[in-house]
C-alpha positions as CSV (number, residue, x, y, z in Angstrom):
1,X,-5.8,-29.0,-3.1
2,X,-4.2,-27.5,-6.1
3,X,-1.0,-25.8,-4.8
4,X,-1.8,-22.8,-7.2
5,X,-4.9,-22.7,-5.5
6,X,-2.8,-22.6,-1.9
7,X,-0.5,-20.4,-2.9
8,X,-4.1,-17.8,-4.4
9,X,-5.6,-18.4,-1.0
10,X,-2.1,-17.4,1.3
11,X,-2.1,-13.8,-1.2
12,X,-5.7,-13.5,-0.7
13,X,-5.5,-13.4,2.9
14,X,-2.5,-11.5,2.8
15,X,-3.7,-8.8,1.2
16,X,-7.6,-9.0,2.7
17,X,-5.4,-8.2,6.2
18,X,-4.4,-4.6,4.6
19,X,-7.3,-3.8,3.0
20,X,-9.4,-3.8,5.7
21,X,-8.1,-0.6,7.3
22,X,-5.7,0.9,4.9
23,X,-8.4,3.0,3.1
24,X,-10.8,3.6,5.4
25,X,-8.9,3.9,8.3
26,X,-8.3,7.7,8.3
27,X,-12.1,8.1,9.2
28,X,-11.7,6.4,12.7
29,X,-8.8,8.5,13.4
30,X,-10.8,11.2,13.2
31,X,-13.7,10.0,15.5
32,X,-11.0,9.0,17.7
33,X,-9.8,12.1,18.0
34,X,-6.6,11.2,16.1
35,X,-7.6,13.3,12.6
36,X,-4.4,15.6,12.6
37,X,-2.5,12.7,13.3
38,X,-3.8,10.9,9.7
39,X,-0.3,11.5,8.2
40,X,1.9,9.8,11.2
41,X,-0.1,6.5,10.9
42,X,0.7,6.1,7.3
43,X,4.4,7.8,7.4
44,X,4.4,5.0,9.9
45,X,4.4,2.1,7.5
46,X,6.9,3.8,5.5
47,X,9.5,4.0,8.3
48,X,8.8,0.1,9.4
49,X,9.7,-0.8,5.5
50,X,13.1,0.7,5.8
51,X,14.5,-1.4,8.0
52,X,12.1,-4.6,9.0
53,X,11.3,-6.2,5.5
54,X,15.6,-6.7,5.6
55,X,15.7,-7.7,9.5
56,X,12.8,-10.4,8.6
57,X,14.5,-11.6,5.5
58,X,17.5,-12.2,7.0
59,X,15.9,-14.2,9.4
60,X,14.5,-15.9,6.8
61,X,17.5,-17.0,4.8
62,X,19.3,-18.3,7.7
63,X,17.2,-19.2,10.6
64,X,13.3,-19.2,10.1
65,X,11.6,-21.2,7.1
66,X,9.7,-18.3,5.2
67,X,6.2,-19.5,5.6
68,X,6.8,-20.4,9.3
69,X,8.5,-16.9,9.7
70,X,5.2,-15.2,7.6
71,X,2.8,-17.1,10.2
72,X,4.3,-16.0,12.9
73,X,4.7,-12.6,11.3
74,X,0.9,-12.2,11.2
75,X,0.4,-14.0,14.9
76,X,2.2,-11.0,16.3
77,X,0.3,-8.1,13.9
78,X,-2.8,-10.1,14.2
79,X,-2.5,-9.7,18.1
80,X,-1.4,-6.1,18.3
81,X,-4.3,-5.0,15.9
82,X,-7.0,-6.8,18.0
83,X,-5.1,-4.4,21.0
84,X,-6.3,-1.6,18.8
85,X,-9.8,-2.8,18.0
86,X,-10.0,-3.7,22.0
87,X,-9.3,0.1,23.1
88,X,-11.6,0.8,20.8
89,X,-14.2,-1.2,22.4
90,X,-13.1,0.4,25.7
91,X,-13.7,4.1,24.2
92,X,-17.0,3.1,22.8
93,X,-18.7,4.5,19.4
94,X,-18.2,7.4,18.4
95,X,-15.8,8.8,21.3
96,X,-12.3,9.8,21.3
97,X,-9.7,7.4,22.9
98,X,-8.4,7.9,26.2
99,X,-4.4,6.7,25.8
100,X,-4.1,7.8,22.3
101,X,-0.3,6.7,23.2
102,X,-0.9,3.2,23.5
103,X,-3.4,3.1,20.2
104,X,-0.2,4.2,18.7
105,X,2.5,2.4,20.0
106,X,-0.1,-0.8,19.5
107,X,-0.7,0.1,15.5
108,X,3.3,0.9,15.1
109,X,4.3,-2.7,16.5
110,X,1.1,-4.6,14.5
111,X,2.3,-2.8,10.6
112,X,5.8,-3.3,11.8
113,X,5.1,-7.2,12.0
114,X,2.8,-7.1,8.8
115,X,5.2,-4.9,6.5
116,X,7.8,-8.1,5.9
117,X,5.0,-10.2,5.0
118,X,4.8,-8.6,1.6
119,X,7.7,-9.9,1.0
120,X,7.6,-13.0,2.8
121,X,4.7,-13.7,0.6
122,X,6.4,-13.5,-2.1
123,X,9.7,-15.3,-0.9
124,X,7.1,-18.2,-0.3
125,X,4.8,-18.4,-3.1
126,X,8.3,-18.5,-5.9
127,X,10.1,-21.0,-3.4
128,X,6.8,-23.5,-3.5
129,X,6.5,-23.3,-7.1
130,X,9.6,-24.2,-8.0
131,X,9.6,-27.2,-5.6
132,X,6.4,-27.8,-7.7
133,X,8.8,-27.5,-11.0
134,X,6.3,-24.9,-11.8
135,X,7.5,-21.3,-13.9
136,X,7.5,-18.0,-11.3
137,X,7.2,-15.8,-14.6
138,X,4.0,-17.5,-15.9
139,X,2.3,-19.0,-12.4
140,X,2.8,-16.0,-10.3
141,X,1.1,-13.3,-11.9
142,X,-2.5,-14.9,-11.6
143,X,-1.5,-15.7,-8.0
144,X,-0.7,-12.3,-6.9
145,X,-3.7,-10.6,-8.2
146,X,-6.1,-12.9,-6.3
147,X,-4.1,-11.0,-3.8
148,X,-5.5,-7.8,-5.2
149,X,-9.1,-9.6,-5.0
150,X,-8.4,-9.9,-1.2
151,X,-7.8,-6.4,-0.6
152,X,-11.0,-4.8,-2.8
153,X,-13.1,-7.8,-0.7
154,X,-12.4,-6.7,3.1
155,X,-12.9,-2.8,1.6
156,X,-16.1,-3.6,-0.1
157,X,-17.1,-5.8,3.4
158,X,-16.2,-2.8,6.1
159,X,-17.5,0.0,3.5
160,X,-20.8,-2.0,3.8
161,X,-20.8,-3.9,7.1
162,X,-22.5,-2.1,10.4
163,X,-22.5,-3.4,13.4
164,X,-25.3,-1.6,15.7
165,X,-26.4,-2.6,19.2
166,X,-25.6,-5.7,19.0
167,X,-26.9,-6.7,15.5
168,X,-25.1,-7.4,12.3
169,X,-26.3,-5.8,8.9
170,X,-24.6,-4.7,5.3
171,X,-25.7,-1.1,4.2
172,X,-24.5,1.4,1.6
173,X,-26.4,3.9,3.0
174,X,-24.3,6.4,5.9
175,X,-24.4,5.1,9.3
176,X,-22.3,6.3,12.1
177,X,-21.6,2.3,12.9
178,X,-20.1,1.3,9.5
179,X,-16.6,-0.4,9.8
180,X,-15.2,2.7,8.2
181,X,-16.0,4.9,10.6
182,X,-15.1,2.3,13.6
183,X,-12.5,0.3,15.2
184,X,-14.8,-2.8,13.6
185,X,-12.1,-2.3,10.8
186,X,-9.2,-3.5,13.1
187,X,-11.0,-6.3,14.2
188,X,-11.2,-7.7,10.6
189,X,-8.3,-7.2,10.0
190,X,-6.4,-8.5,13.1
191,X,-9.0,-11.8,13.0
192,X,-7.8,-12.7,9.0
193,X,-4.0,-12.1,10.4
194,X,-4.9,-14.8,13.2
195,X,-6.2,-17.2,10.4
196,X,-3.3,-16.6,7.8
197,X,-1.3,-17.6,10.9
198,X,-3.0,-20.6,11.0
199,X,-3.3,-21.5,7.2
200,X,0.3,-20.9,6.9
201,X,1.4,-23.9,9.4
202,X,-0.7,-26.2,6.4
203,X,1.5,-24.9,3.5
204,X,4.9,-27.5,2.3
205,X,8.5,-26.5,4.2
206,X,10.5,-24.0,2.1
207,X,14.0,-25.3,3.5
208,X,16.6,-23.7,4.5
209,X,20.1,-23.6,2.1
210,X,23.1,-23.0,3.5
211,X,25.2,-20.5,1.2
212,X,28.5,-21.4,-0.4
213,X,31.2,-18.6,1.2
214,X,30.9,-16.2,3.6
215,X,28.2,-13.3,3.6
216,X,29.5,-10.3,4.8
217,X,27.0,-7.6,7.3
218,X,27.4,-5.0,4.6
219,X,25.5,-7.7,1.8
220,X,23.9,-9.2,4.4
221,X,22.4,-5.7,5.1
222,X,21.4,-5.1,1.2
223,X,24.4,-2.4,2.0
224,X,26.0,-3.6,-1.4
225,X,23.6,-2.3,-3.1
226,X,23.8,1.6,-2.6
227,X,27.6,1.0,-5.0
228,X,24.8,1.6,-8.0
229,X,24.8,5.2,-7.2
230,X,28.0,5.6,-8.7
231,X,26.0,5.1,-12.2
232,X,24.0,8.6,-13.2
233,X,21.2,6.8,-14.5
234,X,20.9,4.8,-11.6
235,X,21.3,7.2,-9.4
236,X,18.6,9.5,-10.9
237,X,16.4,6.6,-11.2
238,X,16.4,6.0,-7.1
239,X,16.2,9.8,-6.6
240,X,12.9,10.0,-8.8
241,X,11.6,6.6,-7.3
242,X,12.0,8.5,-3.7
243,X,10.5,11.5,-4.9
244,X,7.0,9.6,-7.1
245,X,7.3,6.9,-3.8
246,X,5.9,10.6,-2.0
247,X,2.5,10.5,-3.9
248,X,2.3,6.7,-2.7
249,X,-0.1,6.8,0.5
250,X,-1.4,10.5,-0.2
251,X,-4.7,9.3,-1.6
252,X,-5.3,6.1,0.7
253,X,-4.5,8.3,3.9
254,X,-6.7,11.1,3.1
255,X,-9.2,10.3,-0.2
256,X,-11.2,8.3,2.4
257,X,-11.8,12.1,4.8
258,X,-12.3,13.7,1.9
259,X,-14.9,12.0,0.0
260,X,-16.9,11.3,3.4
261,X,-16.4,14.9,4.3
262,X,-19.3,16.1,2.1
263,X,-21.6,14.1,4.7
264,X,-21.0,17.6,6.2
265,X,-22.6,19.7,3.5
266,X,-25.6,21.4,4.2
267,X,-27.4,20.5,1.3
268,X,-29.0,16.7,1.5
269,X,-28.1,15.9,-2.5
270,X,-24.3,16.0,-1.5
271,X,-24.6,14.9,2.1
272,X,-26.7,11.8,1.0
273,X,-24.7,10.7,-2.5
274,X,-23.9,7.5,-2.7
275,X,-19.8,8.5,-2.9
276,X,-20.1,10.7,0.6
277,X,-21.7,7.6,1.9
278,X,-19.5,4.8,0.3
279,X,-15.8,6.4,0.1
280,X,-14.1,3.2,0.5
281,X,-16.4,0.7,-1.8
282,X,-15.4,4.0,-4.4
283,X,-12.0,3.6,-3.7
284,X,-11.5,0.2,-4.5
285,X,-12.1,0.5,-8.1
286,X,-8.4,2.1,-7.6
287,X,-7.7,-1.8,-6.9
288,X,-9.7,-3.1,-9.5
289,X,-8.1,-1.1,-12.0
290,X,-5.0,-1.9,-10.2
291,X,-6.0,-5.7,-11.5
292,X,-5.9,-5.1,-14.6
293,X,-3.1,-2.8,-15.3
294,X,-0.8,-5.6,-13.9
295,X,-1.9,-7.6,-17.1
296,X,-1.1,-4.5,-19.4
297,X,3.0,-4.1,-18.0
298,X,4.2,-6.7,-20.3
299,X,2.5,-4.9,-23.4
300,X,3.3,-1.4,-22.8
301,X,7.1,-2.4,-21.7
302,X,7.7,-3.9,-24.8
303,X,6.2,-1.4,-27.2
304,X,7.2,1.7,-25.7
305,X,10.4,1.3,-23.2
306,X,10.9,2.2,-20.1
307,X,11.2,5.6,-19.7
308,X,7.7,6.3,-21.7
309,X,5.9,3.6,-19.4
310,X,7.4,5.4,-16.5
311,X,6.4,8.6,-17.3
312,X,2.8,7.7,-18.4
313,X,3.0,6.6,-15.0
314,X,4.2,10.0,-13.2
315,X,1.1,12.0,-15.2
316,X,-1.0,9.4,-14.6
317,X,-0.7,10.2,-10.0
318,X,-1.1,14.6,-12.0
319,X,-4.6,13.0,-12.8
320,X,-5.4,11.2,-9.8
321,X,-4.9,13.9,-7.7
322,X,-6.5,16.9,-10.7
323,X,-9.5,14.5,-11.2
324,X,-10.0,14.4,-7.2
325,X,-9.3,18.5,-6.8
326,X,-12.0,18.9,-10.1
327,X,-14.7,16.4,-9.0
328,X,-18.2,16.4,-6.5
329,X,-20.4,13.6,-5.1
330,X,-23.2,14.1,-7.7
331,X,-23.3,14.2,-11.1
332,X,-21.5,14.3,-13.9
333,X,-18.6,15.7,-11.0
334,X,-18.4,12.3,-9.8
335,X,-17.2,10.7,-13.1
336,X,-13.8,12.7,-11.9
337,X,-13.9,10.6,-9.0
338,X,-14.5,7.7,-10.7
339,X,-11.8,8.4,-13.8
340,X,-9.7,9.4,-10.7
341,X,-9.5,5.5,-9.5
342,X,-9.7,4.4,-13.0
343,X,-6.0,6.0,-13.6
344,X,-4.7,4.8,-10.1
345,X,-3.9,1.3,-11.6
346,X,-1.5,3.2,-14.3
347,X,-0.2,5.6,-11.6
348,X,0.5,3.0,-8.9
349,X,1.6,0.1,-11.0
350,X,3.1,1.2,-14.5
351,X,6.1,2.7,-12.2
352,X,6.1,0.4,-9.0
353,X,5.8,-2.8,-11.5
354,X,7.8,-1.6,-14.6
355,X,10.5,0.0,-12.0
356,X,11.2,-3.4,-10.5
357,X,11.7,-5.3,-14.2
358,X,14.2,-1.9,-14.6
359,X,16.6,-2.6,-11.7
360,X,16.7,-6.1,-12.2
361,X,17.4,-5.7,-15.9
362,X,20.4,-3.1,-15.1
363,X,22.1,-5.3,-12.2
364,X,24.1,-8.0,-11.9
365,X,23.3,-11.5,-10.4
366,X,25.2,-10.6,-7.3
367,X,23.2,-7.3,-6.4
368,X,20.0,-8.0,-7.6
369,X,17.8,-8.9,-4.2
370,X,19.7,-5.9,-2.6
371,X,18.8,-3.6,-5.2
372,X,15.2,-4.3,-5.5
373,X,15.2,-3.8,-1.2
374,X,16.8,-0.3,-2.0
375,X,13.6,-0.1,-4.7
376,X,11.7,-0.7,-2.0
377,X,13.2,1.4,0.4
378,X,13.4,4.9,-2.0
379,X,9.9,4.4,-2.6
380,X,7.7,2.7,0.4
381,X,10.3,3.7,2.6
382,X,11.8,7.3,2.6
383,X,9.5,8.7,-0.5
384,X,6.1,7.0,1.4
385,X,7.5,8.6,4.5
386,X,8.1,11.9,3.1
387,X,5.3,12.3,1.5
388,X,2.7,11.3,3.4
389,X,4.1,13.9,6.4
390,X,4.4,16.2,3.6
391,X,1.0,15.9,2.7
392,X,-0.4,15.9,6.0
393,X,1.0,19.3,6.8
394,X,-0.8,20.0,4.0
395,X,-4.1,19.1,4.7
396,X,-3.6,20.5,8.3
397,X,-3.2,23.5,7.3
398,X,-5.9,23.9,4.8
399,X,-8.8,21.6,6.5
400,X,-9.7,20.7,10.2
401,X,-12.1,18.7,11.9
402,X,-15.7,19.7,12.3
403,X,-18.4,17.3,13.2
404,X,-16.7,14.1,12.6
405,X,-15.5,15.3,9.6
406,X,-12.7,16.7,7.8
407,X,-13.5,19.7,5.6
408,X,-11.9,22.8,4.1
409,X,-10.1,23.6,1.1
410,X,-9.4,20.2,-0.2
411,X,-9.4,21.4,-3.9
412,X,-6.5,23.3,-2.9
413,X,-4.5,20.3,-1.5
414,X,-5.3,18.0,-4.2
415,X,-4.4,21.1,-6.9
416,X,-1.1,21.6,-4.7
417,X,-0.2,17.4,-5.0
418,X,-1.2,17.4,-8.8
419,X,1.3,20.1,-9.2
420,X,3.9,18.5,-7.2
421,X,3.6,15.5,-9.4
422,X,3.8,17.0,-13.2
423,X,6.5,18.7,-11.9
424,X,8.4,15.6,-11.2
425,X,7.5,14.0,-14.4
426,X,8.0,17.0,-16.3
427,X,11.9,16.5,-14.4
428,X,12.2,12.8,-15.2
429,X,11.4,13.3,-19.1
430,X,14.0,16.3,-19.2
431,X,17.3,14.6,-17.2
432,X,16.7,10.8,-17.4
433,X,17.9,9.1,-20.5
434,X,18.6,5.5,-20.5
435,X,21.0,4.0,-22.0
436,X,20.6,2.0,-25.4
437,X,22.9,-0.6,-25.3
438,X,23.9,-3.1,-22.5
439,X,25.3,-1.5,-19.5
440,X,28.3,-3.1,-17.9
441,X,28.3,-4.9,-14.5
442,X,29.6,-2.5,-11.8
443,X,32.1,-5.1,-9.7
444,X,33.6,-2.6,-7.3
């Protein structure tokens, strides 16, 4: 087979493995008696990525060959989601779990093992393709967005998939046995980590080099990499990367309650819309658009600079969140739901992508891979953690579960997250001003 065609099939399965809860998996919560714990399971993947995508890539360089160490990775995730899905069977549809500790403790240890993998992903697919003689810059980019394919496929297929008394069927209309709404979700997602385990003992060795000299903990560590706060403009840059990394998770932990919340309305044209019924198959257009905004980086980069691109992506997450606060499940208000995932692609990518080419344009050889792991950690780390507990205190105290579902003010919370957003971009175009000419390398 094609090893471009390897290489689209590992990020595929990476990515299906994430997709299958990450959107949809605040409704179980909820069933399960977990709703006002939404928040915690998704701060939860931003404490992991602090510290474990740097423990695993350690390993990596000097111990583990990457796609052994991303197989083994997803064995371990895999096995602790399929605990999850398990208890889940034990509680039954429908009924609140009886060691809610455990579910927890079970879901912390399977994203903890499944966080590095991002990464590891990555570390593999550039290694093979250079053993290939193959170019990263123009080879990868197709690669990675079959990853992006992988994730829209397992939301479209547990939005749709029910799994009733024993039978199998696909349905977009509401049923109380959807994947969404059950711990189905973990099983899919636990089974494709078992069978990327698997595909990843097929893929060529990415040996092992020794480096020349001696590491020290503190670069070993990505420690090195923090000396880049002495520069202003790098400094505000990672401040305002933590503070944008806090609109991150917002809408996948809690756009999934909210749209599936008008199930609760009294009247049968909301509670039987096709976007109450279908939250996460809605959702993914966010990834579709997601797709294609990747393409559009290059473009807008080179046209308008950094800061602009940055900034159209700040007002782009005032949208998301205004478009959500404005719309409704029937028409025309559900165009604003729709424009709402239209935008996500700019709001997600245009800063997370463009932000990454930033750093590694502004470091020096020696600091690079350390400063895009304190990227990471500003935004899916402390801003992602942040944020999503930020937000959930906000949704707590302005909704609460009724019936299954979560309902309340929730034009309020998404009016209060807009807010919080324009006034961070409004911020960044006032105090950050990069600097026109080449910057010099920072060597102490």
């Amino acid at each position: 087979m094609n090893m471009k065609v390897r290489l689209s099939v590992m990020n595929f399965l990476e990515f299906a493995v994430w997709g299958a809860y990450l959107t949809c998996m605040g409704n179980y919560l909820g069933v399960a008696g977990l709703g006002d714990k939404i928040s915690w399971f998704y701060a939860i993947q931003g404490i992991v990525s602090i510290f474990m995508p740097t423990l695993m890539g350690i390993v990596a360089d000097k111990y583990i060959q990457p796609q052994r160490l991303l197989g083994l990775c997803h064995l371990l995730a895999g096995g602790f989601m399929l605990g999850c899905w398990w208890m889940g069977i034990g509680a039954g549809f429908g009924n609140e779990l009886e060691d809610k500790s455990l579910f927890i403790a079970l879901y912390t240890l399977s994203v903890a093992f499944f966080m590095p993998t991002i990464a590891l992903t990555n570390t593999t697919a550039f290694t093979i393709l250079k053993m290939n003689g193959l170019d990263t810059v123009k080879d990868f980019p197709p690669i990675r967005v079959l990853g992006t394919v992988g994730f829209i496929a397992t939301m479209w297929f547990v939005n749709c998939a029910v799994w009733d008394d024993g039978s199998f069927m696909m349905t977009l209309t509401d049923n109380p046995h959807k994947f969404q709404y059950t711990y189905m979700q973990f099983f899919v997602s636990g089974l494709l980590s078992i069978v990327l385990f698997l595909y990843c003992n097929t893929l060529p060795e990415c040996r092992l080099e020794k480096k020349a000299g001696k590491v020290s903990l503190v670069e070993s560590l990505g420690l090195n990499a923090f000396k880049l706060f002495k520069r202003k403009q790098m400094a505000l840059f990672f401040i305002f990367s933590a503070l944008l990394g806090m609109c991150l998770q917002v809408t996948n932990g809690f756009a999934g309650p909210f749209l599936t919340s008008f199930n609760a309305s009294s009247d049968p044209a909301i509670a039987d819309s096709f976007a109450a019924d279908n939250a996460t198959l809605l959702t993914s257009i966010s990834q579709i658009s997601e797709a294609f905004c990747i393409l559009l980086i290059p473009f807008f980069l080179k046209r308008y600079g950094i800061k602009v691109v940055m900034l159209m992506s700040m007002f782009a997450w005032v949208f998301r969140f205004g478009f959500f606060g404005i719309g409704h499940p029937t028409m025309p208000g559900v165009i604003f739901f729709i424009l709402s995932c239209v935008v996500y692609g700019v709001a997600f990518d245009f800063f997370n992508v463009s932000g990454g080419i930033f750093v590694d344009q502004e470091c020096e050889p020696s600091i690079k891979a350390s400063a895009q792991g304190l990227f990471m950690m500003m935004t899916n780390g402390i801003g992602a953690t942040i944020g999503t507990l930020s937000a959930g205190e906000v949704v707590n105290a302005f909704c609460s579960w009724e019936g299954g579902y979560l309902v309340g003010e929730w034009q309020t919370c998404w009016y209060v997250f807009a807010a919080f957003a324009l006034v961070v971009g409004v911020s960044f175009a006032l105090v950050f001003k990069p600097e026109k000419k080449p910057i010099e390398n920072i060597t102490h």
